[in-house]
C-alpha positions as CSV (number, residue, x, y, z in Angstrom):
1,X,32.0,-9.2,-34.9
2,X,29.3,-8.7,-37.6
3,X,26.7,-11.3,-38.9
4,X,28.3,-14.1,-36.4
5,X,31.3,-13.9,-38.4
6,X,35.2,-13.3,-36.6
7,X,37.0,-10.4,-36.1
8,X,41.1,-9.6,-35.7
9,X,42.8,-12.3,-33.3
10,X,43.5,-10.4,-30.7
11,X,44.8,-10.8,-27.2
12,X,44.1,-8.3,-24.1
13,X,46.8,-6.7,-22.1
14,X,45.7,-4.3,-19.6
15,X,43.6,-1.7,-22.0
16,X,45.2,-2.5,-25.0
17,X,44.1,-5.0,-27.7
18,X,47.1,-6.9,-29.0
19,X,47.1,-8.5,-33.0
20,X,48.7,-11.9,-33.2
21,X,50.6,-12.2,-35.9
22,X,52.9,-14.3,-38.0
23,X,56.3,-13.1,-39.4
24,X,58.0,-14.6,-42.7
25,X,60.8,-17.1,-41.9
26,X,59.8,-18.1,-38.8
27,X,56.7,-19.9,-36.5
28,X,56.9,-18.2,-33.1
29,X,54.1,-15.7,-32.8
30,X,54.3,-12.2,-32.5
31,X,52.5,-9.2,-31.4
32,X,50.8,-6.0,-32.8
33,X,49.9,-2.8,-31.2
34,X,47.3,-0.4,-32.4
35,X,48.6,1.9,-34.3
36,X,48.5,5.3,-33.1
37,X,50.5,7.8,-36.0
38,X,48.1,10.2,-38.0
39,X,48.5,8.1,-41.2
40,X,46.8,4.7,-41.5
41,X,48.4,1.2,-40.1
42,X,48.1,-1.7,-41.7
43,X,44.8,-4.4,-41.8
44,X,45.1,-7.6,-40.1
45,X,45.6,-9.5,-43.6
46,X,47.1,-7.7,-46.4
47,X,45.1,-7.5,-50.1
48,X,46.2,-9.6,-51.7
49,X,44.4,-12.3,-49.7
50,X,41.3,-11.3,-50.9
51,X,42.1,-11.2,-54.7
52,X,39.1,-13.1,-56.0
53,X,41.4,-15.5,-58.3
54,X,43.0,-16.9,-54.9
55,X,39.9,-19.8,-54.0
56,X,42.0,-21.5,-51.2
57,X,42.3,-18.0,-49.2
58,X,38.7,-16.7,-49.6
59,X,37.5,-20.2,-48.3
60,X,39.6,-19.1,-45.2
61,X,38.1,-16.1,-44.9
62,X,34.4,-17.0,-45.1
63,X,34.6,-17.3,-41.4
64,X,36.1,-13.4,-40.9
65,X,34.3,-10.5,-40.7
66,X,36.4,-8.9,-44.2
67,X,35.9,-5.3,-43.3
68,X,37.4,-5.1,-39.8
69,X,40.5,-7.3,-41.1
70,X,41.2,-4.6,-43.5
71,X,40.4,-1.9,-41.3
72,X,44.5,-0.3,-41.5
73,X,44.3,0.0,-37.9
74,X,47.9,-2.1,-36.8
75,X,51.2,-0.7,-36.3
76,X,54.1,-1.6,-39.4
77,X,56.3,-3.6,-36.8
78,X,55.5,-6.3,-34.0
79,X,56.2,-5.0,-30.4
80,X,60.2,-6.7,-31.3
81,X,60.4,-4.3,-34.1
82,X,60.0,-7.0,-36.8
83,X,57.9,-6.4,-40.4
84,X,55.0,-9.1,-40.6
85,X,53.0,-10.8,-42.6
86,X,49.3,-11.6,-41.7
87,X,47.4,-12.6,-38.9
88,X,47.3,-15.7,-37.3
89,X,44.3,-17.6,-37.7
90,X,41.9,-17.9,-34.7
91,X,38.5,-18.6,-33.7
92,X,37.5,-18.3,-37.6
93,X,40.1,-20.7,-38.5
94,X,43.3,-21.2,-40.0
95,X,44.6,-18.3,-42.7
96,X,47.4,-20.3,-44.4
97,X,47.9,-24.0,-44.8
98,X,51.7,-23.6,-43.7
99,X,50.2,-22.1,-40.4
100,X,48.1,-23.8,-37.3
101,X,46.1,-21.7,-35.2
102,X,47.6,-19.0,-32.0
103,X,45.4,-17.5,-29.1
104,X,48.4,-16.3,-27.3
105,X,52.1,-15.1,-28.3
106,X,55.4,-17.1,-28.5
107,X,57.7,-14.8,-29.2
108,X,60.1,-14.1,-25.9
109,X,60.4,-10.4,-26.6
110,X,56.9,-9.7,-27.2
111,X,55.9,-11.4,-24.2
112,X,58.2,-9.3,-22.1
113,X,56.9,-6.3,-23.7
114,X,53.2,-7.7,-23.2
115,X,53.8,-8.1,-19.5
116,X,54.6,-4.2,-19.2
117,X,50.9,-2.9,-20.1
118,X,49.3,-4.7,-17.2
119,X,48.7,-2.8,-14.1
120,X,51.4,-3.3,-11.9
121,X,50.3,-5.6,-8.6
122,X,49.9,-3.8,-5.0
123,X,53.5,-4.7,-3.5
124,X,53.0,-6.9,0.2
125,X,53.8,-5.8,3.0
126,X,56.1,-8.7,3.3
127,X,58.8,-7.3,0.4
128,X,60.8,-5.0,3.0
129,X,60.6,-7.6,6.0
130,X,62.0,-10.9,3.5
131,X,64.5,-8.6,1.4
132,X,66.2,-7.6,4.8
133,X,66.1,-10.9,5.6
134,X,67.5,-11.8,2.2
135,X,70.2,-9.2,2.6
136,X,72.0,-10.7,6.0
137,X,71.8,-14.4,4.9
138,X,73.8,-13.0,1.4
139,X,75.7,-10.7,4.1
140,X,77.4,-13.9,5.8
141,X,77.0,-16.7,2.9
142,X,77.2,-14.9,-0.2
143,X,73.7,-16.1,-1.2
144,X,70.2,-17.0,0.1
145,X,66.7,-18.5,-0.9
146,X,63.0,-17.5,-0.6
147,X,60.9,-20.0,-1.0
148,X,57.0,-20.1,-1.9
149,X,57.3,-16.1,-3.5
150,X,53.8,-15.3,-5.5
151,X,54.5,-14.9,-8.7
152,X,53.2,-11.1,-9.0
153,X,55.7,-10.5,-5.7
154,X,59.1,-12.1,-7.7
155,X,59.7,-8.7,-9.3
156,X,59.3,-6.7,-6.9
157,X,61.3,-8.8,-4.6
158,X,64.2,-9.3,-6.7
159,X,64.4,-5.5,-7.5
160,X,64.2,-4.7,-3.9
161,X,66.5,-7.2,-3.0
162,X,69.3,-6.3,-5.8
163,X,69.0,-2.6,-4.7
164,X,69.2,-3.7,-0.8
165,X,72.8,-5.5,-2.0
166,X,74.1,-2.8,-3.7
167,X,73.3,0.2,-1.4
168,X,74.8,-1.2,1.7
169,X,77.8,-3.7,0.3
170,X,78.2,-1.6,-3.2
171,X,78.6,-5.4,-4.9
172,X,76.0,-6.5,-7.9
173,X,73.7,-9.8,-7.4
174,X,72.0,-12.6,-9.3
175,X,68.6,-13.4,-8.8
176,X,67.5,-16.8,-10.0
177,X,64.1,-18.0,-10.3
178,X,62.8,-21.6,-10.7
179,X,59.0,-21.7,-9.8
180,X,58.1,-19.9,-6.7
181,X,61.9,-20.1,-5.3
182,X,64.3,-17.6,-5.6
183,X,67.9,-17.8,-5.0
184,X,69.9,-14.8,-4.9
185,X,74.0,-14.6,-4.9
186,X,76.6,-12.1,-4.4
187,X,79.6,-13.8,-5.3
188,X,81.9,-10.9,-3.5
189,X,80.5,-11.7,-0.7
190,X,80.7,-15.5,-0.7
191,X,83.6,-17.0,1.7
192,X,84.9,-20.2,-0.3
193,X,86.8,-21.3,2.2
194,X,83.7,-21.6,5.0
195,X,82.1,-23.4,2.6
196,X,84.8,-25.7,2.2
197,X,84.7,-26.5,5.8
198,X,81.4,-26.9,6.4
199,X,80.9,-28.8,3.9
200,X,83.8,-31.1,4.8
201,X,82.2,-31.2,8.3
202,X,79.0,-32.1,7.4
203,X,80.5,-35.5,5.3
204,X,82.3,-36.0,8.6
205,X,79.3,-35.8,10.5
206,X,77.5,-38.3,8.0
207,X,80.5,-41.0,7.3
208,X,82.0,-40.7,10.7
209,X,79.5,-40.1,13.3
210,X,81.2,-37.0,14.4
211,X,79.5,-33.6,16.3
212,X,79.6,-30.9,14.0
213,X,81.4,-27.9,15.0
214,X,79.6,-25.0,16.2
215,X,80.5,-23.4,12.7
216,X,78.2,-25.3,10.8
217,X,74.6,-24.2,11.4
218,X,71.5,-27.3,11.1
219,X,69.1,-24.3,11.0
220,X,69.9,-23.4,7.1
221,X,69.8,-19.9,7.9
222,X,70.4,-19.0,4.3
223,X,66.6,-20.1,3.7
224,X,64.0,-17.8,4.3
225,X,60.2,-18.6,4.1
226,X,57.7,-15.9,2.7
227,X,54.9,-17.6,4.1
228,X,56.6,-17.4,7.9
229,X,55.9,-13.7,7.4
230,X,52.6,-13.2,6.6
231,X,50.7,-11.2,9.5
232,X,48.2,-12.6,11.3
C-alpha cells in the first residue's frame, strides 16, 4: 500500500494471496490466484476504468493505490474456471455503483477450492478409536452418530470412517454433517424390519406401560460421543 492509499482486495489462504473478484451476470464473489504462466495476467481492474473521461470511476479509485491494481499479476479465470470482470471493492471502497463491498468469497466452488491451500490440521488421536466405534454401531443398525466432532476433525473422520465401511463390508456410506454431529448410514446394512419392531415397542412401552423387550436397547448404542474419548 503506497502513500496510505489501498491495494488489490485480497484474502489469505495458507501462502497464497487470493483476488476477490466480481463476474458479469452474477453477485456471488469469486476468487483469483496469482498468476504463475511466463506471460503477464491480468491487473485487478481492467483499463478502461481509468480512461480519464470516465469521472464516476476515477472518484472510486482515489482511494487505490493505481499502480498495483494494474500490476497484470492475476490469473484469466477465478479458481471455478470463470472469465471476470474487476475487483471487488474493499477497504478503499466500492468500484461500481451496481456492486457493495466483499472481504471474503461467496462463490461455493471457490470456497471449496480455497479450503485446499490451508495446511492440513494434525489428525487426533481420537479418529481411529471413534471410526471403529462408528463402524460396529453402522455394523448392527445400518447407521450411527458422533456428536460434538471439531470442525478441523469432520474430514478426516468421515474419510476414515467411509474407508472403514467399505474395506470390511464392501458397501458405500453417507456421511451427513449438521454442526458438530455427524451421522453416517449404510443403507445395506440397515435391517428395516428391527427397526420396525423396536420402534413399535418403544410406542408400546410409552402408550401401554409395557417392559420393553430385551431387543430394544435404552443405551442408544448407535450414538457415540467424541468427547468420551479424549485421554486423560
Amino acid at each position: 500500500m503506497a502513500d496510505g492509499l489501498h491495494g488489490p482486495n485480497v484474502v489469505r489462504a495458507g501462502e497464497s494471496s487470493l483476488l476477490l473478484v466480481g463476474v458479469s451476470g452474477g453477485q456471488a464473489v469469486h476468487l483469483v490466484r496469482r498468476h504463475e504462466q511466463a506471460e503477464p495476467g491480468r491487473g485487478a481492474v481492467p483499463d478502461y476504468f481509468f480512461d480519464p473521461a470516465n469521472s464516476d470511476r476515477e472518484e472510486a479509485l482515489r482511494r487505490y493505490d493505481i499502480a498495483a491494481l494494474r500490476d497484470p499479476v492475476w490469473a484469466n479465470t477465478t479458481m471455478c474456471g470463470r472469465i471476470w470482470a474487476v475487483m471487488v471493492g474493499g477497504d478503499g471502497g466500492a468500484l461500481s455503483r451496481y456492486r457493495e463491498l466483499a472481504f471474503a468469497p461467496t462463490c461455493r466452488r471457490c470456497l471449496t477450492l480455497m479450503d485446499r491451500l490451508f495446511p492440513a490440521p494434525a489428525v487426533d488421536q481420537r479418529v481411529p478409536v471413534v471410526a471403529q466405534l462408528v463402524f460396529e454401531a453402522v455394523h448392527k443398525h445400518g447407521y450411527a452418530e458422533v456428536r460434538g466432532v471439531p470442525g478441523d476433525q469432520l474430514a478426516v473422520l468421515r474419510k476414515a470412517i467411509r474407508s472403514l465401511i467399505r474395506q470390511r463390508t464392501g458397501h458405500p456410506s453417507e456421511t451427513l454433517v449438521h454442526g458438530d454431529l455427524l451421522r453416517v448410514v449404510c443403507e445395506p446394512l440397515g435391517d428395516p424390519e428391527a427397526e420396525m419392531r423396536a420402534a413399535a415397542e418403544a410406542i408400546d412401552a410409552v402408550l401401554f406401560g409395557k417392559q420393553p423387550l430385551p431387543s430394544v436397547r435404552s443405551d442408544r448404542d448407535w450414538v457415540v460421543s467424541w468427547s468420551a474419548w479424549a485421554q486423560p
